[in-house]
C-alpha positions as CSV (number, residue, x, y, z in Angstrom):
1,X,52.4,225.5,77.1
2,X,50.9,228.8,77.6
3,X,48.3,228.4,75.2
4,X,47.5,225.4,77.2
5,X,47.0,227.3,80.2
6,X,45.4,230.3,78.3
7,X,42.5,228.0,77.0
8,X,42.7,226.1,80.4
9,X,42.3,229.8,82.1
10,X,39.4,231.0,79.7
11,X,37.5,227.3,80.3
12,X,37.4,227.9,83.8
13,X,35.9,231.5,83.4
14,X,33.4,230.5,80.9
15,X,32.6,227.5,83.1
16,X,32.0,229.9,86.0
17,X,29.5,231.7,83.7
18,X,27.6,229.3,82.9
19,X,27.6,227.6,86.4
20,X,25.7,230.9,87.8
21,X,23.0,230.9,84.8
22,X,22.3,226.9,85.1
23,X,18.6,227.3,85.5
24,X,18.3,228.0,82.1
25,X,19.2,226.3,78.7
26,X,22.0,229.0,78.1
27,X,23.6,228.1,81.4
28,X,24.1,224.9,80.8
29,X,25.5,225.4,77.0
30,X,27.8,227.7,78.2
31,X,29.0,225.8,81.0
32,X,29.5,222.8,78.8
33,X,31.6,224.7,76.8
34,X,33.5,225.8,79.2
35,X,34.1,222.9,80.4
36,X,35.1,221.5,76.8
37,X,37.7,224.2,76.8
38,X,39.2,223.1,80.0
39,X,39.3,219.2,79.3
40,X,40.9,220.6,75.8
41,X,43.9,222.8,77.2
42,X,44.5,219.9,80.2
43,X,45.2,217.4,77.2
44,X,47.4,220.0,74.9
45,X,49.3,220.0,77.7
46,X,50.4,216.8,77.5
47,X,50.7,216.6,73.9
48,X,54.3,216.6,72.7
49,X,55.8,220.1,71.1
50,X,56.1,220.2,67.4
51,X,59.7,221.0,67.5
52,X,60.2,217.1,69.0
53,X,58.7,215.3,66.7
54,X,60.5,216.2,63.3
């Protein structure tokens, strides 16, 4: 779980990044990314441990 919010964390930063540089091409593939990484550590938070599924 604190991977999840780690990655969740990071997305958000990133995202902020890119939000501030949107005029340009970069801008908006960094704030994509950062967005991917967000969207990506919301779902692994609901994905079930490892230890529970043996």
């Amino acid at each position: 779980m604190t991977v999840s919010w780690i990655v969740t964390g990071l997305g958000v930063i990133v995202s902020l990044l890119g939000y501030y540089l949107t005029p340009s091409a970069w801008g908006y593939g960094i704030l994509g990314f950062g967005l991917a990484h967000v969207l990506l550590g919301i779902l692994d938070m609901f994905r079930a441990p490892s230890r529970s599924r043996q």
